[in-house]
N, C-alpha and C positions, 0 to 999 in steps of 0.2 A: 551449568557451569560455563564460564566465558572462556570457553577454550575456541580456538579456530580450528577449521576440519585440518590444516594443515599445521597444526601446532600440539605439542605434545604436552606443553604446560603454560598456565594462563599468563599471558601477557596484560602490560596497560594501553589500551586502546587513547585516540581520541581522533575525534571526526565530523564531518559535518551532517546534518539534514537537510537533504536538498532534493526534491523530489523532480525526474527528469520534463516535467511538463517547466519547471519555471527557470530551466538551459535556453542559453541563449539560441537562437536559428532564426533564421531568415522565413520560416514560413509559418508565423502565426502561436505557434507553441513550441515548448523545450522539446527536443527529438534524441534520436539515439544517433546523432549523428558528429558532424563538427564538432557541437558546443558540449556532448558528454564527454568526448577523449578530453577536451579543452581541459574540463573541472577536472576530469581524474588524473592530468600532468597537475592541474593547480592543487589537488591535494598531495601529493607527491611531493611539487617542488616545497609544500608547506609541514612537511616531516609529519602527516597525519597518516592513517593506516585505517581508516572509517569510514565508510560511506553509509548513508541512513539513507532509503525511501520511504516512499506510502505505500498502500498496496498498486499494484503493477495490472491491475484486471482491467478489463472492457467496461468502464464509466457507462452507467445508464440516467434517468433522469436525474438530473441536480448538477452532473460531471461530480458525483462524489466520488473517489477513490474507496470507500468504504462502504458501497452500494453497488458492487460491478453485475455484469451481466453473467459472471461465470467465477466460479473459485479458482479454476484453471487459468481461461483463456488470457491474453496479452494485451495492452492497449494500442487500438487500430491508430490511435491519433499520435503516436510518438515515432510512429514506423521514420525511417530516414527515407526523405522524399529523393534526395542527391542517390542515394544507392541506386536508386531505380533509374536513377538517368543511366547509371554506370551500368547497369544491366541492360540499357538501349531499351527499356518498358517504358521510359518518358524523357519526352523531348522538351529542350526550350520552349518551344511553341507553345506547350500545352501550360506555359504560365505566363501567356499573356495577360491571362484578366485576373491574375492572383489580387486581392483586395491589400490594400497597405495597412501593414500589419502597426499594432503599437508594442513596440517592443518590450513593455515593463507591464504588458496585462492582456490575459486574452477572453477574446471576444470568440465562445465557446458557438454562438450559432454560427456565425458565418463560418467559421473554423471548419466544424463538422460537414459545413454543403460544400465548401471545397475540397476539404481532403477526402472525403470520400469519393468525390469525384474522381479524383486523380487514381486513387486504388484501384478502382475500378475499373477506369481503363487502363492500368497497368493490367488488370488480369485477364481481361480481352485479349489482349496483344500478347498474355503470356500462355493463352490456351488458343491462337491463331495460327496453324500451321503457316500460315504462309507470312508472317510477321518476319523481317529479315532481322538475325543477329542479334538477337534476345533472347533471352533469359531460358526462354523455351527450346531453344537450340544445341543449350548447353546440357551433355550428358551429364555430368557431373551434378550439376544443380537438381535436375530431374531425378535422379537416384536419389538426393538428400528430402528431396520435397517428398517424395513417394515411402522415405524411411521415417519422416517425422509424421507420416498420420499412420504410418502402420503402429509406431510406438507410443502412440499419445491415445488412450483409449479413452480419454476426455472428449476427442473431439470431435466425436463424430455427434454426439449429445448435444455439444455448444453450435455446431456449425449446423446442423437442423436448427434446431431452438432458433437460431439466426433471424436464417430464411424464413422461418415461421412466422415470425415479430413481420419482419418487411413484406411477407405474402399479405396479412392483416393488421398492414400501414402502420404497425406499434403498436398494435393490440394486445394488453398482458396475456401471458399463454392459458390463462383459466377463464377469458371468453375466446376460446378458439373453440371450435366445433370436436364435438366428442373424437372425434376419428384421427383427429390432433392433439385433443387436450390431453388424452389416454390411450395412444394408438395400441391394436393390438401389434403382431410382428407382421401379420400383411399391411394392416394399414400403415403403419409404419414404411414398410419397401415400397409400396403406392406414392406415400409423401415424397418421401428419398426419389425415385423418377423424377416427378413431378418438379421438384427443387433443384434439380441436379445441379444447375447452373449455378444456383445463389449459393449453393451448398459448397462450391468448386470454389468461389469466391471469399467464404470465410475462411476455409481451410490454409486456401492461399495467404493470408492476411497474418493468419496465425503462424505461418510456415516464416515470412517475415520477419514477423514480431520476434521470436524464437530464436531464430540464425543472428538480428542483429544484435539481443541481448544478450544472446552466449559471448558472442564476438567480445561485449562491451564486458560483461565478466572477466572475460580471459585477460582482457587487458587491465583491466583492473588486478587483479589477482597478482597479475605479473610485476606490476609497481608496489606488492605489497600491502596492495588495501583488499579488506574484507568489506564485505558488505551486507547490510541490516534491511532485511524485507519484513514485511510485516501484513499479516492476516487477520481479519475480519472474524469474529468468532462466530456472527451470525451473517447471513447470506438474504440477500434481496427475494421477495415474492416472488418476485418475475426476475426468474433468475433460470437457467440452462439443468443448474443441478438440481433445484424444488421440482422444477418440470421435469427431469427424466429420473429421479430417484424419489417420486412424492409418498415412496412409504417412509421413507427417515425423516421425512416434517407430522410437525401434528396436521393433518388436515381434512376437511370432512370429504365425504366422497366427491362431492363436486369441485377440490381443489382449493377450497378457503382453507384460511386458518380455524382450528377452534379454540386457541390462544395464541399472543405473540410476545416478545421481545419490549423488557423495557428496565426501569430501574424504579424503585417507591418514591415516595415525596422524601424530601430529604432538606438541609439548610440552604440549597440552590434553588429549588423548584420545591413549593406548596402542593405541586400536584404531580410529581416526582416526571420522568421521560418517557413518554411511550415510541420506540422506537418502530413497532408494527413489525418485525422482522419477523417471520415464522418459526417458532421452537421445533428444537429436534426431539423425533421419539427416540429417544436414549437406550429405550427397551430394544429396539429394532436395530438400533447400532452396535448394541453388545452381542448382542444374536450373533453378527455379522465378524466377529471381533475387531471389530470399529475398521473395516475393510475402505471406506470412503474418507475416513478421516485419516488415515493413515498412509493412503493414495493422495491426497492432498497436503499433507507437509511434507514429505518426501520430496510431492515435485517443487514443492516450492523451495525446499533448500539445495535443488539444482540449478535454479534460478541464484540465488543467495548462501551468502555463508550462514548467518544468523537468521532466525526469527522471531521479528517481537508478536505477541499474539496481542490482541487488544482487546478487554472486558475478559481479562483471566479469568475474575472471579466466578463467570458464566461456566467453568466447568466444574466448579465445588457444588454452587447452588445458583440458580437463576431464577429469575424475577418472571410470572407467567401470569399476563393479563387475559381475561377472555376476548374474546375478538368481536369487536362492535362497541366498548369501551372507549370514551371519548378523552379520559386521561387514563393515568397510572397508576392510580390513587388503588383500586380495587383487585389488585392481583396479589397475588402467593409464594411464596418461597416453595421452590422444589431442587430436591437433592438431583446432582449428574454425578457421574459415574466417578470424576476426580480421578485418586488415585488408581482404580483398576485401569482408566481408561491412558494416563501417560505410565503406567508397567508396562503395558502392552505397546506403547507408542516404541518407548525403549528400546524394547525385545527388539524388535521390527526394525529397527534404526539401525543397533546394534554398537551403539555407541552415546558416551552423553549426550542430554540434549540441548543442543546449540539452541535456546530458547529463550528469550525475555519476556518476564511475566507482566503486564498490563497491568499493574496493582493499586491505581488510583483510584482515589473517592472509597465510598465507606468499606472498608475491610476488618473482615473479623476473623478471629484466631483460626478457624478453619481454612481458611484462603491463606494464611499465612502458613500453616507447616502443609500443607500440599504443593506451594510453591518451594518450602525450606526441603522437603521429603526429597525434591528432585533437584534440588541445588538450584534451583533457576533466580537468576536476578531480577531483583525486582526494578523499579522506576523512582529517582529521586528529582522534584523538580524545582528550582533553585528559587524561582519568582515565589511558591508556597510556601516556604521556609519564613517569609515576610509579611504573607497576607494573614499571619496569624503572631499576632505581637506575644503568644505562649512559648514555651520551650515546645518543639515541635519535632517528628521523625523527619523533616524535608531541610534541618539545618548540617551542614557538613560535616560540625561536632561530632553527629549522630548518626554516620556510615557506616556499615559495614563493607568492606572489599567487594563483597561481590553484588553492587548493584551498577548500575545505569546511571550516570547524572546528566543531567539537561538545565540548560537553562531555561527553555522551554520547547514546547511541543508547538504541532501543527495546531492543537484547539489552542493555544495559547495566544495572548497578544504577545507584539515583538517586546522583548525586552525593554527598550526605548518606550515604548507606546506605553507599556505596562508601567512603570518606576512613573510617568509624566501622571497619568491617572491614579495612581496609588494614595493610600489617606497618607497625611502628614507620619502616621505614627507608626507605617511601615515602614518611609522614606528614613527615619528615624533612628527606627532600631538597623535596618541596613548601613547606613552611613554608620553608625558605631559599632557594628559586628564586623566591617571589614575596613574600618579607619580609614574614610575617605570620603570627600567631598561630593563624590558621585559625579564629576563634571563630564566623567567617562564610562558612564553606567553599564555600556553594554561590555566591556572588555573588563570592567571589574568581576561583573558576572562570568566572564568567561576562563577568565584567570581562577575566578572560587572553583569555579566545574572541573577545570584541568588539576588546578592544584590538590584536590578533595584526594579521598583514599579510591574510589569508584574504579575497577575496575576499565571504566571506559565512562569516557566523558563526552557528550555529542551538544555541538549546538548548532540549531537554526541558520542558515546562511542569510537571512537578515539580519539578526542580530550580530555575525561576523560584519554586515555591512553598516551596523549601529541605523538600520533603519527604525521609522515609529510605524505607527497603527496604520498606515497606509498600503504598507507591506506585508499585512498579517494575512494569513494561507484561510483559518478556516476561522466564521465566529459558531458556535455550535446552539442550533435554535433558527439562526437565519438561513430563511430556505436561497438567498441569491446572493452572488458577486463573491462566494469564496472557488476556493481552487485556482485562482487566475493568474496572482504573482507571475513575474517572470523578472531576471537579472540579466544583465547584458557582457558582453566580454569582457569590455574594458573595468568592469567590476573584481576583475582577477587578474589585478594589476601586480608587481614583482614584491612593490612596499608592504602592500596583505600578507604574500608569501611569506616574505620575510619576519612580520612580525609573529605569523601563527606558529611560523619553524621557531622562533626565539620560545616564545610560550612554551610549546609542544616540548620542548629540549627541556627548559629551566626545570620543570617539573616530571621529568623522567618518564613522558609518553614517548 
């Protein structure tokens, strides 16, 4: 149910999706710094009460947000680099050779050899006794960094795992040498020695990442806006939690899979998605009463008010290819635990669940009242409503109060891009479903989103920019060049304001 933790009964939201990598900052990518207070006055001053992200984890190969290194941990590459000057961890100097950045796209390698550099020697300088008037000097800060790994039992998992990766130059953790790959508990305190350093280093990072997103929460919260985090339902191979929990994945004793993660062939793909993610043993999780999965949305809703989870249907029934399968085509439907598994989430919680269901693409009755059982809203997205010239569940007509509307998503093209490429006969029936010329395509859609019955109406911050296809975040299938958008200040000029606050009002969000 779309209630806020701090709200007693459901409000109409509406808000933007704007994920903090494509904020505007002077060093390469969107940060937690300047340019996120910036957006969260510019949603404020624009009478909206929504903020949407992607997921917020440690990006591994791709820089997908939806492949991180950890279910937990935070991303190292948004950290605010200005805070650390302010904590005397980093000085001017140490940006002379910063590369010039292009402000509207990031350039994810160079990115990562710089900023990591810079981390790094922040955390020299912040474990240097003789470092003057830094960060490490400060009792205050030293108490919080010393309470935030005593209370994060995640991360002592993620911050080996780390060092592990960087000890064996990147190496996924299932060719690491037995004594790593499956430590017992001595080998394990042997590694932990051995790493202490690197170990000291991600913790740090995390300590970071943590302090400046509560920070950006609090402020947000306090102008009014909630905020929509969103979770990955399946987890990367070479992930922190596969390696230090490998009885809750299917996997055979040396650490493979012996099925993974995908979807059947279907009216998009002939030979449906093999996404390769590792399946959970579900058996192992009920044992458990789902103790890891329930440590994991918790903390992620102190992170976030809301969260959308993505590939819902993954806990009704999912899709299990064997492993070694070069498409999709040849896997099975097997039942997950569903409803036992959110009664329990509940209980645990102890209150409804602040959750948006992920219910795109093929959904059958059983995905639908496991989602209806727990009141959870589902996903309506406006561009769909038109790629199908039928009467359709994606048309406004056909709302119920409690879902989600979008004009579109991160897999989406921007609104713009999408309507320019559209067949004539969608352009068509849009133009006479909402009586207009379309000269202003992106704000007609944003007006249907606000105006709808939806609970809560969220659109893309390119499409608030009426950008096209140049701007689009993710194309899904191409392994490069998504995730890199970025918007600049002066894109949160006072005449946007003004017209989102007119919008936002007319229609009683």
């Amino acid at each position: 149910m779309l209630e806020n933790n701090h709200e007693k009964k459901p409000k109409k939201y509406a808000g933007i999706l704007a994920h903090p990598t494509s904020f505007p900052s002077p060093y390469g990518i969107g940060d937690l710094g300047k340019g996120a207070y910036r957006f969260i006055d510019f949603l404020a001053n624009s009478g909206l009460n929504l903020w949407q992200v992607l997921p917020l984890g440690h990006t591994g190969f791709g820089d997908s947000p939806y492949q991180p290194f950890s279910a937990f941990a935070g991303q190292p590459l948004i950290i605010d680099l200005d805070a650390l000057k302010e904590y005397k961890l980093l000085s001017e100097d140490d940006f002379t050779d910063m590369p010039e950045w292009d402000p509207v796209h990031i350039d994810y390698g160079t990115l990562i050899t710089f900023k990591t550099k810079l981390l790094k020697l922040a955390y020299e300088r912040f474990t240097d006794p003789d470092h003057e008037d830094g960060l490490s000097t400060d009792e205050e800060q030293m108490a919080a960094f010393a309470s935030f790994k005593k209370d994060s039992s995640w991360l002592a998992d993620y911050s080996l795992f780390m060092a592990g990766k960087d000890f064996h130059e990147g190496m996924p953790w299932y060719m690491w040498e037995d004594s790593l790959k499956a430590p017992t508990k001595r080998q394990r305190t042997t590694w932990e020695k051995k790493l202490a350093n690197e170990i000291g280093y991600y913790d740090f990072i995390q300590f970071l990442f943590h302090t400046q997103w509560m920070a950006i929460k609090e402020y947000a919260n306090e102008k009014n806006i909630s905020i929509v985090g969103d979770a990955p339902i399946f987890l990367a191979w070479d992930s922190a939690d596969v390696w230090s929990h490998q009885e809750l994945f299917m996997l055979d004793s040396k650490g493979y899979p012996t099925e993974v993660a995908g979807v059947p062939p279907d009216y998009f793909s002939e030979t449906g998605q093999l996404w390769g993610n590792p399946l959970y043993n579900w058996s192992k999780h009920t044992a458990t009463g789902y103790e890891w999965w329930i440590e994991r949305i918790k903390y992620q809703l102190t992170l976030t008010d809301f969260l959308r989870i993505d590939h819902f249907r993954g806990f009704d029934r999912y899709w299990a290819v064997p492993y070694g399968e070069e498409t999709a085509i040849n896997g099975e439907w097997k039942p997950a635990p569903g409803i036992n598994f959110f009664t329990q989430l509940q209980a645990n919680l102890g209150y409804d669940l602040p959750i948006i269901a992920e219910d795109l693409g093929e959904i059958d009755d059983s995905v639908i009242e496991l989602r209806d059982k727990f009141n959870l809203p589902g996903m309506k997205i406006l561009q769909f409503a038109f790629e199908n010239p039928e009467e359709n569940d994606f048309l406004p007509h056909n709302y119920t109060r409690n879902c989600v509307c979008y004009t579109g998503t991160h897999d989406n093209d921007t609104t713009l891009g999408w309507y320019q490429k559209a067949y004539e006969a969608s352009k068509d029936k849009l133009r006479r479903y909402f009586s207009t010329d379309a000269s202003d395509i992106c704000w007609v859609m944003i007006r249907a989103c606000f105006s709808s019955v939806a609970n809560m109406a969220v659109v893309p911050m390119q499409d608030v920019l009426k950008l096209d296809s140049w701007a689009r975040l993710n194309t899904p299938g191409v392994g490069e060049g998504n995730w890199a958008w970025r918007f600049e200040d002066k894109d949160m000029d006072t005449k946007l304001e003004e017209r989102l606050f007119e919008t936002a009002k007319l229609y009683g969000r």
